[in-house]
C-alpha positions as CSV (number, residue, x, y, z in Angstrom):
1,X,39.1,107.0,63.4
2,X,40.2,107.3,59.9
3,X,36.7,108.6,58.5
4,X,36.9,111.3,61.4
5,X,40.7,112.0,60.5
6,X,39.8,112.4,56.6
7,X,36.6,114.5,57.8
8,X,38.8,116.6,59.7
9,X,41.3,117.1,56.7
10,X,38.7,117.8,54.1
11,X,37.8,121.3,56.5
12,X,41.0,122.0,56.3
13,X,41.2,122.3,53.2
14,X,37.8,123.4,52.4
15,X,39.1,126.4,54.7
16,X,41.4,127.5,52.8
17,X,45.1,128.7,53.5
18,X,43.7,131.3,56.6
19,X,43.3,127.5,58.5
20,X,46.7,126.8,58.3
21,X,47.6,130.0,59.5
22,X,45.3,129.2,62.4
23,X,46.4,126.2,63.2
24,X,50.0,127.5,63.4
25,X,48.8,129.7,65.8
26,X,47.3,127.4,68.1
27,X,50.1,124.9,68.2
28,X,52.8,128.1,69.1
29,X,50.0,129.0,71.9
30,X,49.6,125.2,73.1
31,X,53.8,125.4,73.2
32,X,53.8,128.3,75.3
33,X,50.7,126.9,77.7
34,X,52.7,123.9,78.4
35,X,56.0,125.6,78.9
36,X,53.8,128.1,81.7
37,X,52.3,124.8,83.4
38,X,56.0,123.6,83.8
39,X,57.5,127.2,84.8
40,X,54.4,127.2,87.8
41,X,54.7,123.8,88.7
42,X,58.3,124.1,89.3
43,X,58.1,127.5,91.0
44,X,55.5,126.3,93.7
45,X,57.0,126.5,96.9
46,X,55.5,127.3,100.3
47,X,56.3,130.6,101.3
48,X,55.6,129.9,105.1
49,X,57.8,126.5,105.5
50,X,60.5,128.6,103.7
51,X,60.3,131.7,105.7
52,X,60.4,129.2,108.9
53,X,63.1,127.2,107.8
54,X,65.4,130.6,107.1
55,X,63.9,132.2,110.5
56,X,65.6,129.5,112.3
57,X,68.9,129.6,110.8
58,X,69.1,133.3,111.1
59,X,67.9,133.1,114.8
60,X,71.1,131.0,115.1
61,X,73.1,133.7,113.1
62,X,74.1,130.5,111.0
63,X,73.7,132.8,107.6
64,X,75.4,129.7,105.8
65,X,73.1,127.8,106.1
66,X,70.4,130.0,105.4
67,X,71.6,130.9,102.0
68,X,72.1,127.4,101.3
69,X,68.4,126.6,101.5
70,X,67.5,129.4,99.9
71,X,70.0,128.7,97.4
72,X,68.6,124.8,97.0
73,X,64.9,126.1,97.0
74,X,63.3,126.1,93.6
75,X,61.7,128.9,92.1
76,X,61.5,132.8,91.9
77,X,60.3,132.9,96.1
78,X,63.5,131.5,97.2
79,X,66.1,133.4,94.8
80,X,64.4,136.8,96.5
81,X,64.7,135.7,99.7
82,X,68.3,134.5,98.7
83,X,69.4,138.1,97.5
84,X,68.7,139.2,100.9
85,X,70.7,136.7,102.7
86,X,73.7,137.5,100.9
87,X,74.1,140.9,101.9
88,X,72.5,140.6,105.2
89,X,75.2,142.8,107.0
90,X,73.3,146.1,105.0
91,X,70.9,148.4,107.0
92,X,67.7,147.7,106.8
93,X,66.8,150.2,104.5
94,X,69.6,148.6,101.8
95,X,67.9,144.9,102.5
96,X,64.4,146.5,101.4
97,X,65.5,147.7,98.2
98,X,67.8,144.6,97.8
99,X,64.7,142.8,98.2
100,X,62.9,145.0,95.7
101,X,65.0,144.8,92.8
102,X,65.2,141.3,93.5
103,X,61.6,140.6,92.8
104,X,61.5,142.9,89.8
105,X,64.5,140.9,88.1
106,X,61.6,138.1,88.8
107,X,58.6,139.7,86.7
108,X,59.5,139.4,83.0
109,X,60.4,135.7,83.9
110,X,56.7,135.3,85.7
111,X,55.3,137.2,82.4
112,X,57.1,135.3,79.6
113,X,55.2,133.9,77.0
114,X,52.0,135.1,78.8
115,X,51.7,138.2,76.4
116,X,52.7,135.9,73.5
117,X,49.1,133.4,74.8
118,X,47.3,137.2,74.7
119,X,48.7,137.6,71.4
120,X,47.3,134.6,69.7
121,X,43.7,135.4,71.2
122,X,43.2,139.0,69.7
123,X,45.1,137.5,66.5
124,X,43.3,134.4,66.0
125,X,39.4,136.1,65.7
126,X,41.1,138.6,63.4
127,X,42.4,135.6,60.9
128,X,38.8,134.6,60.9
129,X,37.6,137.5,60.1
130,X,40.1,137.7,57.0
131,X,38.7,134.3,56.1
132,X,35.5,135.3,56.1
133,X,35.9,138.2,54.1
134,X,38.3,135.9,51.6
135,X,35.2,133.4,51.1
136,X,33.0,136.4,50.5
137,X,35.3,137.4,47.7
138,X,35.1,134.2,46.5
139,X,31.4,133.9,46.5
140,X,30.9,137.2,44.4
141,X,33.5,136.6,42.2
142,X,32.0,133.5,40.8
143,X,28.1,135.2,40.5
144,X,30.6,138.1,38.4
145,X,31.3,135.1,36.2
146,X,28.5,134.1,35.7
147,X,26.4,137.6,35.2
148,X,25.2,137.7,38.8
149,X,23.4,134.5,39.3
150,X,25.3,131.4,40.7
151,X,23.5,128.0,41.9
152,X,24.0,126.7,45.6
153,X,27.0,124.4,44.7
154,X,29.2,127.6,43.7
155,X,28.1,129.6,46.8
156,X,28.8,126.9,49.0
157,X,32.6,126.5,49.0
158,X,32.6,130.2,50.0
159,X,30.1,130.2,53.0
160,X,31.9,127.3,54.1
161,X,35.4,128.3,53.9
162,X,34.1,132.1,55.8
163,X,32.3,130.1,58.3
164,X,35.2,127.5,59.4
165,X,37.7,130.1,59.4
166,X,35.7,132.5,61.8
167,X,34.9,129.2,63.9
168,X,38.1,128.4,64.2
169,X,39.5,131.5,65.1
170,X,36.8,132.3,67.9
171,X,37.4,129.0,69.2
172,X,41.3,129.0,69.6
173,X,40.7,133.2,70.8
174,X,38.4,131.7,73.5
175,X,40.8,128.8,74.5
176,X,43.8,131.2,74.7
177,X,42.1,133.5,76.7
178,X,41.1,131.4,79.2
179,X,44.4,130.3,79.8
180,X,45.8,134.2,79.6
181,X,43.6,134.5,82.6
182,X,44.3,132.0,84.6
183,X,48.3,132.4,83.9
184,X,47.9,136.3,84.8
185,X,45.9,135.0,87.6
186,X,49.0,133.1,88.7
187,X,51.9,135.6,87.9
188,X,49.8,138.2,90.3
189,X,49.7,135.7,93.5
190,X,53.1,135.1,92.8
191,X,54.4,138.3,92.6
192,X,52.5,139.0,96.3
193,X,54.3,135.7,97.3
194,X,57.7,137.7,96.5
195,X,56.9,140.3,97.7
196,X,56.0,138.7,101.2
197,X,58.7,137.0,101.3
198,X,61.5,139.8,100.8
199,X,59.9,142.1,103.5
200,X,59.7,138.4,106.0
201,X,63.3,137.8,105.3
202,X,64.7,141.4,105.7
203,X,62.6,141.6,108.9
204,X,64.2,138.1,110.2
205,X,67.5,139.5,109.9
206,X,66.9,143.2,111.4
207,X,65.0,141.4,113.8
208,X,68.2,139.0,115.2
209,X,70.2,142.2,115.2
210,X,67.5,143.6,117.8
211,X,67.8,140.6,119.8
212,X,71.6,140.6,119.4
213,X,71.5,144.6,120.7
214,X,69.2,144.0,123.6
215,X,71.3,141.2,125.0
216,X,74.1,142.6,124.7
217,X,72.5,146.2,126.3
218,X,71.2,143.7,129.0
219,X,74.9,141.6,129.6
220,X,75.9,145.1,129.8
221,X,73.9,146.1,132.5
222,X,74.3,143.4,134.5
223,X,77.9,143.8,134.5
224,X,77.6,147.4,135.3
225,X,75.2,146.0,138.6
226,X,78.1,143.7,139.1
């Protein structure tokens, strides 16, 4: 464990200060990966339970309680359908774009960090490529000292340094981009999950006005008859 740990520190510093640099990157991208998983985890909710839960309360025109479970719901699903609840007296057109501003307030909070994840892969290759081009530097300037011929000992701190850095740098590029992927991946369903479920809940609560209408049309007519 120790030989590997002194192994792994002697690269480090055979790679010069661009490593460093790296590795600064991929600690702020492993911060904003885990800080993603938590913000998905915790906004995981299913949209059909929800939707059923509210449909009942607003079935029962007990709008109290439906904002209350929307209100106790975690994540981004539940603060839409919330939005709408709490002006549910609005016409139906009003409840749609309730429900659409709602979910756009919701989209730089589904996107947060994910740019920043983006960020580090195109940035990280590039550092490697800097590091590269630094040990090259390095390389010819010690064959300038010594009139253009230099033995493999001098040449070899160079090579090395340009080939840990660009290893490096693809490999934390690949890593972060994986998980750029799979977060956008996740964002997208989600925003389709917000979507759904401001158009279900406006059309819950337009729909028990309907209900409310024809029943009262039909107690109506039947007094009329009477």
């Amino acid at each position: 464990m120790q030989l590997a740990l002194l192994e792994a520190s002697g690269i480090v510093e055979q790679g010069g200060p661009i490593v460093w640099i790296q590795l600064g990157l991929g600690v702020f991208g492993a911060i904003f990966i885990v800080e993603r998983m938590f913000f998905f985890h915790r906004a995981r909710v299913n949209v059909a339970d929800l939707l059923i839960g509210l449909g009942n309360h607003v079935k029962k025109k007990a709008f109290a309680e439906a904002r209350h479970e929307a209100a106790r719901a975690p994540g981004p699903v539940a603060r839409v359908a919330h939005a709408v609840l709490l002006r549910a007296d609005l016409p139906r057109a009003d409840l749609r774009d309730i429900a659409q501003e709602a979910g756009q307030l919701e989209v730089p909070r589904l996107e947060r960090n994910v740019r920043a994840i983006l960020g580090i892969a195109l940035l990280a290759p590039l550092m490697g490529m800097l590091g590269t081009i630094l040990g090259l530097i390095d390389v010819f300037q010690k064959m300038n000292e010594r009139g253009g011929f230099a033995g493999p000992a001098e040449l070899s701190g160079g090579v090395f340094q340009s080939l840990i850095t660009t290893a490096l740098g693809l490999v934390i590029a690949i890593v972060m981009y994986l998980f750029y992927l799979y977060f956008l991946g996740r964002a997208r369903r989600l925003i389709h999950r917000l979507e759904r479920a401001g158009i279900e809940t406006v059309n819950l609560i337009c729909d028990a006005r309907w209900e409310d209408q024809r029943a009262a049309q039909e107690e109506k007519a039947k007094e009329g008859k009477g």
